[in-house]
C-alpha positions as CSV (number, residue, x, y, z in Angstrom):
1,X,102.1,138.5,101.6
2,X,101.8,135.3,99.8
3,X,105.4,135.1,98.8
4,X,106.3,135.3,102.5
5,X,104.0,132.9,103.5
6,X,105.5,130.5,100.7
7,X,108.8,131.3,102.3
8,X,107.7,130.3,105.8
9,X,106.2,127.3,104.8
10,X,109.4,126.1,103.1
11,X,111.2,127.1,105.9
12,X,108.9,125.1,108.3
13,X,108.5,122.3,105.8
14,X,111.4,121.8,103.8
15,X,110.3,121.0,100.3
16,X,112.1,117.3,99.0
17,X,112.1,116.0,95.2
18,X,109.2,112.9,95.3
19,X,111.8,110.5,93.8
20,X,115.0,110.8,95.5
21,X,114.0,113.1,98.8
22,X,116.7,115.8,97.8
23,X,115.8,119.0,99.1
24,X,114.1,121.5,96.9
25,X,114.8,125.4,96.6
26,X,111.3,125.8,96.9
27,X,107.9,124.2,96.8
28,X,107.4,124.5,93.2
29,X,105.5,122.0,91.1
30,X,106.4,119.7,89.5
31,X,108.3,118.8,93.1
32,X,110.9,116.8,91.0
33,X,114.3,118.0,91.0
34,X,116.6,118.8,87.8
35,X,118.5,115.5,88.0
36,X,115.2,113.2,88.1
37,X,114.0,115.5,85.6
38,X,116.6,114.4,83.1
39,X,114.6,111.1,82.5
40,X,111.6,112.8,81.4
41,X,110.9,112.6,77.9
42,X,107.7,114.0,76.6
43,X,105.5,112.3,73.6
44,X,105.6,114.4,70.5
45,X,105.5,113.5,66.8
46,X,106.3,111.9,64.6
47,X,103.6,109.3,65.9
48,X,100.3,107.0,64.9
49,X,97.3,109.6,64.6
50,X,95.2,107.1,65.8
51,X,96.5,105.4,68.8
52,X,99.6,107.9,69.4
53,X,102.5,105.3,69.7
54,X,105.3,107.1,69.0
55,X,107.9,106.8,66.1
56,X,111.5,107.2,65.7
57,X,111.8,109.1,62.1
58,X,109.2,110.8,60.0
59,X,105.7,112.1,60.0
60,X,102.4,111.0,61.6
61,X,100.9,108.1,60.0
62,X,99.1,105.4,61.2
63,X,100.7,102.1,62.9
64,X,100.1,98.8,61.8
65,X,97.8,97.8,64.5
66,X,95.6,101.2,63.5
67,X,95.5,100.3,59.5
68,X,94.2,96.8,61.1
69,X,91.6,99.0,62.7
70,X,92.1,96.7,65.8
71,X,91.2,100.0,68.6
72,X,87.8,100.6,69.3
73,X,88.6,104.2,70.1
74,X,89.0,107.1,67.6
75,X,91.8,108.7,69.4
76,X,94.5,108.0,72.2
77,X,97.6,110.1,73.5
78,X,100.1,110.0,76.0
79,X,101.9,112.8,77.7
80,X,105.3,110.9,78.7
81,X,106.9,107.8,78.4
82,X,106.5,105.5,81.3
83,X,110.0,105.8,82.9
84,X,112.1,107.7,85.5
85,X,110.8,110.1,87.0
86,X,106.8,109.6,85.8
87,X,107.1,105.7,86.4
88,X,108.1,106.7,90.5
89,X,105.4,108.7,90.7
90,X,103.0,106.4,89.3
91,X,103.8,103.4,91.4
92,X,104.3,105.9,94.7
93,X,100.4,106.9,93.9
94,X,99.6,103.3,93.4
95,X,100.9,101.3,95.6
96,X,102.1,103.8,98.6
97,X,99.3,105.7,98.5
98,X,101.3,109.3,97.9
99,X,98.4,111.1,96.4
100,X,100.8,114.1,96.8
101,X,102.4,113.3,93.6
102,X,99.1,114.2,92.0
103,X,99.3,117.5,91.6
104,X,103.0,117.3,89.9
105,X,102.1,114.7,87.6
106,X,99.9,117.3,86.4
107,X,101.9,119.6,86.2
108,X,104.3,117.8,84.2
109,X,101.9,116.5,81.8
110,X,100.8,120.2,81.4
111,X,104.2,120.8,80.3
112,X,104.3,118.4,77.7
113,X,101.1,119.5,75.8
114,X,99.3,116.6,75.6
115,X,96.2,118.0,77.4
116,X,95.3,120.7,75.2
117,X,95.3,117.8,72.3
118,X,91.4,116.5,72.9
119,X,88.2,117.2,71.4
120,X,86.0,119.2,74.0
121,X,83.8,116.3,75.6
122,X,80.2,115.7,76.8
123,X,81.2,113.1,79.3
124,X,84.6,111.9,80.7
125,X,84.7,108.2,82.3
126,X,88.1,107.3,84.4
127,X,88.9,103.8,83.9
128,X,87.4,101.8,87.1
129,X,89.0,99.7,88.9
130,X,87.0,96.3,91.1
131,X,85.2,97.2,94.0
132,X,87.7,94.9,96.1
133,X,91.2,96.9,94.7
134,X,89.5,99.8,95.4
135,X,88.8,99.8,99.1
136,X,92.5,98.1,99.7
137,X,93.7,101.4,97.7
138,X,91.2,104.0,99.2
139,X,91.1,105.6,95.9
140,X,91.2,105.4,92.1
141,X,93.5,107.1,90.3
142,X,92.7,107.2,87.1
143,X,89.7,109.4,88.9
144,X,92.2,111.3,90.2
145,X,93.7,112.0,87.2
146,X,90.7,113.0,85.7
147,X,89.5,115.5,88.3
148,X,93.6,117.2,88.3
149,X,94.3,116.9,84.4
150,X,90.6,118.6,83.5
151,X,89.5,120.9,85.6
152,X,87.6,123.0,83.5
153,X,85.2,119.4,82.4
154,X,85.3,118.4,85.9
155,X,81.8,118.5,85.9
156,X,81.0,115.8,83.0
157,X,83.2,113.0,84.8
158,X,81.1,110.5,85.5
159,X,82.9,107.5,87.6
160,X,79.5,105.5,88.0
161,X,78.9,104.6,84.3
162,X,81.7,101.7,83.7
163,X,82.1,99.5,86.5
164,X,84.6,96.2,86.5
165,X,82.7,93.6,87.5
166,X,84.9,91.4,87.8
167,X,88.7,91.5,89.6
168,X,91.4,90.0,87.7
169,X,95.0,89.7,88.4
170,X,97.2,93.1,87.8
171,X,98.0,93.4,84.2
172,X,101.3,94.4,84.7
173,X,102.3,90.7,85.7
174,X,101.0,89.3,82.1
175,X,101.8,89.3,78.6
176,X,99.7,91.0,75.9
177,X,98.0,87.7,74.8
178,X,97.0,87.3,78.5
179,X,96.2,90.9,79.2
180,X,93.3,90.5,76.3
181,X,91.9,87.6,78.1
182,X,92.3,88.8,81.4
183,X,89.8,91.5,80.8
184,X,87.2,89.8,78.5
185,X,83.9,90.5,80.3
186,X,85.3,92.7,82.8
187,X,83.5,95.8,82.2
188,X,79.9,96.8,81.9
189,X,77.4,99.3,82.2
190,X,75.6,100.7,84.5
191,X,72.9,103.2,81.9
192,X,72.0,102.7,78.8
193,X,70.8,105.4,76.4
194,X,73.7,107.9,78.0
195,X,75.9,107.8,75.8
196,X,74.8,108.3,72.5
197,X,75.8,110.6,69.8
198,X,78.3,111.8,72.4
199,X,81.9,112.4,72.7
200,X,84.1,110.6,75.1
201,X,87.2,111.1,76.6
202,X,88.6,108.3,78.7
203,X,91.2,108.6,81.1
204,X,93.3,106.0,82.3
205,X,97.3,106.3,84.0
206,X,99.8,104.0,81.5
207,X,99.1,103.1,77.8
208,X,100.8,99.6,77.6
209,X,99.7,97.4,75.1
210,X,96.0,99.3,75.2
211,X,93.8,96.0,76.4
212,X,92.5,98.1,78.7
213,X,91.5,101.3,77.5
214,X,90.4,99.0,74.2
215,X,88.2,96.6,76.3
216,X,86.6,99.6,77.9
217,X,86.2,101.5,74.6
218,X,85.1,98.0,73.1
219,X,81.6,98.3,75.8
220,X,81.6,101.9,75.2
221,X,80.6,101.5,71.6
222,X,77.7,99.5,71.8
223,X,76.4,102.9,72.7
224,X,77.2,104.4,69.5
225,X,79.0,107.6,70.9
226,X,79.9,110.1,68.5
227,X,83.4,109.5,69.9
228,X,86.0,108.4,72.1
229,X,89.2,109.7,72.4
230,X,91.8,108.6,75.3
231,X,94.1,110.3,77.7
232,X,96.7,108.3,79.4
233,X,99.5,110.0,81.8
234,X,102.4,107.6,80.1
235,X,103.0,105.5,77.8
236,X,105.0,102.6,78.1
237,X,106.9,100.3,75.1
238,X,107.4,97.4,77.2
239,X,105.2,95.1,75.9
């Protein structure tokens, strides 16, 4: 019975890839089709064991910016590289307000491992965005993320306990120096005394050059967590 009703709902509602619109055998996730699938590339070693950048030849070791100990988190990795088709979905949930990529963005990232790779945690905290971005969005995503990627620990997400005080111009218009800068002060928190002696898990949607996730972890560690380890949907090399 479900099958058929599968079947009737295709037939009713045609199913279409969420990057190019071509129609799909079947309403399948991820609902991307084989030839936008050829631009996926998953994040697997060799890469930094701290921070998760990836490498080109060898084994896991840690980056230069890690042996500088320049992250304020313990552990960070990425599911895919921010390109074709991840980077369309991304921007689609961003700035069009699809929220029906979601659930295939999950899916992929499912496929590619990465979220079996973290530490069971006592609290997970999605990036926030400002007050202001978020009612012209309707939503965050990084929240979203949090709630699709985890279910099983979607009862220790807490969205209330970092809040960006400040809004600052989007950080994909700036360069690394300027992203740093950009987001000194930006956070804070709204408890103290949470957070100790726990482990965190931080979710965020693109890994650039990790101001972000680092600022937040940065505030986070004046609460002397046990740990914080960080899940990003992509990665990105631009910097």
């Amino acid at each position: 019975m479900h099958s058929y009703i599968e079947a009737l709902h295709d037939l009713l509602f045609p199913p279409q890839c969420l990057c190019c619109e071509q129609r799909l055998e079947a309403s399948r996730l991820p609902l991307v089709c084989s030839a936008c699938r050829e631009g996926l590339r998953s994040i697997s070693s060799p890469l930094c064991a701290t921070c998760g950048i990836p490498f080109t030849t060898g084994v896991d070791h840690l980056c230069g910016v890690c042996l500088r100990k320049s992250y304020f988190f313990d552990y960070a990795r990425s599911a895919m590289f921010y390109q074709p088709p991840v980077s369309n979905l991304l921007l689609a949930l961003k700035f069009s307000n699809t929220t029906s990529t979601v659930a295939s963005l999950k899916k992929l990232a499912e496929e590619s491992g990465a979220l079996s790779l973290f530490t069971v945690p006592d609290i997970i905290i999605p990036v926030p965005l400002h007050v202001t971005r978020l009612r012209e969005r309707g939503f965050n995503q990084a929240l979203m993320l949090a709630r699709h990627c985890f279910p099983q620990w979607r009862r220790v997400i807490r969205s209330t306990v970092l809040v960006r005080n400040r809004a600052t111009p989007p950080q994909s218009s700036l360069s690394g120096h300027q992203r740093r800068q950009n987001l000194k002060g930006c956070f804070q928190l709204t408890r103290s005394g949470l957070l100790a002696g726990k482990r965190i898990l931080l979710v965020d949607d693109v890994f650039t050059t990790g101001s972000t996730i680092n600022e937040c972890s940065r505030i986070l560690r004046r609460e002397k967590p046990k740990r914080i380890e960080v899940f990003t949907l992509a990665r990105s090399l631009q910097l």
